[in-house]
C-alpha positions as CSV (number, residue, x, y, z in Angstrom):
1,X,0.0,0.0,0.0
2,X,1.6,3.6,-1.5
3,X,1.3,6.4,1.2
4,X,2.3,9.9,0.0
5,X,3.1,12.5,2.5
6,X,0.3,14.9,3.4
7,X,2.0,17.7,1.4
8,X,2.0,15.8,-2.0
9,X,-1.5,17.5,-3.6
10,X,-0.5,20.5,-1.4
11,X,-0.6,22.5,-4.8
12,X,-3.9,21.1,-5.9
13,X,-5.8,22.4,-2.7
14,X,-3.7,25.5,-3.3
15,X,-5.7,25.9,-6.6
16,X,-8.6,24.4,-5.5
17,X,-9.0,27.4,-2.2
18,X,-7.9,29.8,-5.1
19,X,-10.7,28.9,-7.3
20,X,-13.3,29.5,-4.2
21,X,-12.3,33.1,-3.8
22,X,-14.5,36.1,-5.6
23,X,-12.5,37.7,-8.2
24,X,-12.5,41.0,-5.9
25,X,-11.1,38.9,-3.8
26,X,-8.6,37.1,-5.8
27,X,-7.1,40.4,-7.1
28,X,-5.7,41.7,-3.5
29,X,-3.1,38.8,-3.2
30,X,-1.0,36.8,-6.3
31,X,-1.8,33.8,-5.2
32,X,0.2,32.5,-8.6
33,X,3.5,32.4,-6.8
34,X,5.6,29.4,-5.9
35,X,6.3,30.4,-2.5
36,X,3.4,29.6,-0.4
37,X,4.8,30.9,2.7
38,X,4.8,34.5,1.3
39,X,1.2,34.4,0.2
40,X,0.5,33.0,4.1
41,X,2.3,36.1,5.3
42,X,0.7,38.4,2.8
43,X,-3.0,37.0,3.6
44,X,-2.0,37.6,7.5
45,X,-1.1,41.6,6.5
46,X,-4.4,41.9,4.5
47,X,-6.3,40.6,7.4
48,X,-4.6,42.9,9.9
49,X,-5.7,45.6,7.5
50,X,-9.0,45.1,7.2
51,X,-9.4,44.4,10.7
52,X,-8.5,47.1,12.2
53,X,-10.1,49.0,9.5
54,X,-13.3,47.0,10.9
55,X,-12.5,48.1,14.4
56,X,-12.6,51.9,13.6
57,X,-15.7,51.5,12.5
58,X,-17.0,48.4,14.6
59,X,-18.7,46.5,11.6
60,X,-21.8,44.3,11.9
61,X,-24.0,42.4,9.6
62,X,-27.3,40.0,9.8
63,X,-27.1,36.8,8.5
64,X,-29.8,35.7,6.8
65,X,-30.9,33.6,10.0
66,X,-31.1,37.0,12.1
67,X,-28.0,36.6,14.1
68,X,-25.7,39.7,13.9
69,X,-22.2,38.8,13.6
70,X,-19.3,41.0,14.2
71,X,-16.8,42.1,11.7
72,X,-13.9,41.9,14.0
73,X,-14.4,38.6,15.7
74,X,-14.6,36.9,12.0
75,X,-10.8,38.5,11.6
76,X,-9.7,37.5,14.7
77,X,-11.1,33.7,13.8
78,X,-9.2,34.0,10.5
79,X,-6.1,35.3,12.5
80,X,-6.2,32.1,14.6
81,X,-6.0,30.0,11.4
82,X,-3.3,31.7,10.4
83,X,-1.8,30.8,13.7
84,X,-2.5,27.3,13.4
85,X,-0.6,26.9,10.0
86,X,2.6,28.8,11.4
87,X,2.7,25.1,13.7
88,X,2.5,23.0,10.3
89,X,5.3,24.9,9.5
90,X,7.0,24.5,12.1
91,X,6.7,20.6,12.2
92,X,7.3,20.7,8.2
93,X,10.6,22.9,8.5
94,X,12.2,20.3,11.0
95,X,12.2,17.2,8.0
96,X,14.5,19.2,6.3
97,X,16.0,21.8,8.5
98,X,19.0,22.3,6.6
99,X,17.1,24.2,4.1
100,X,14.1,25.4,5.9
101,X,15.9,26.7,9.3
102,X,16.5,30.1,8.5
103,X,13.9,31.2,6.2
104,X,11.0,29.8,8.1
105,X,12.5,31.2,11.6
106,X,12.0,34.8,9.6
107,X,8.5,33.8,8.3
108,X,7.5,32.7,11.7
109,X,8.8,35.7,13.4
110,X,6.8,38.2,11.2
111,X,3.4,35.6,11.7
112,X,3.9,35.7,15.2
113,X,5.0,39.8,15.5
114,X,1.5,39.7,13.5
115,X,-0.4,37.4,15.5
116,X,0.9,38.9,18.9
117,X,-0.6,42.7,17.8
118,X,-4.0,41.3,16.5
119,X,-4.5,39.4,20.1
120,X,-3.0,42.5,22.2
121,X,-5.9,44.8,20.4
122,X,-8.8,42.0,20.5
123,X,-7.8,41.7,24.3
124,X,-7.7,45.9,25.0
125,X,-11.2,46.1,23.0
């Protein structure tokens, strides 16, 4: 019995997440480049921005069940996501830490810089 590692379709659910986006939404980030890690760290900055933009002006919306949900919280959900694939990096950079060491020590310092200001300000609201 063949079993691949978990990352071997890691491209095709790549495309697959891409192709689930709204064009609007599919224009803020290139999501074409080979280095995934970049386009994690450029979803976290996007979701920073709009957050706090949400924050300043404490956005709502009803779903079509009635309950309001808040703009921020949704962000801060998304930021915890983010979170939780900085640790699959972490596991995945210490198969091959020759190559992976120093790169994804600066990617995870910048997710977790990130991380730390979006849970300092959800905390002080």
């Amino acid at each position: 019995m063949l079993i691949l590692p978990f990352w071997a379709d890691s491209d095709d659910l790549w495309t697959t997440a891409v192709a689930k986006l709204r064009d609007e939404d599919r224009c803020n980030i290139d999501f074409d480049r080979p280095e995934k890690l970049g386009i994690l760290s450029e979803l976290l900055k996007v979701t920073q921005k709009e957050g706090q933009r949400c924050v300043g002006k404490a956005w709502r919306f009803k779903r079509q069940s009635g309950e309001t949900v808040i703009v921020r919280d949704l962000f801060a959900k998304i930021a915890q996501w983010i979170d939780h694939f900085k640790a699959v990096g972490d596991v995945v950079a210490q198969y091959d830490p020759v190559h992976t060491a120093l790169p994804w020590a600066g990617v995870r310092f910048l997710l977790q810089v990130s991380l730390l200001k979006i849970e300092r300000e959800i905390v002080l609201r």
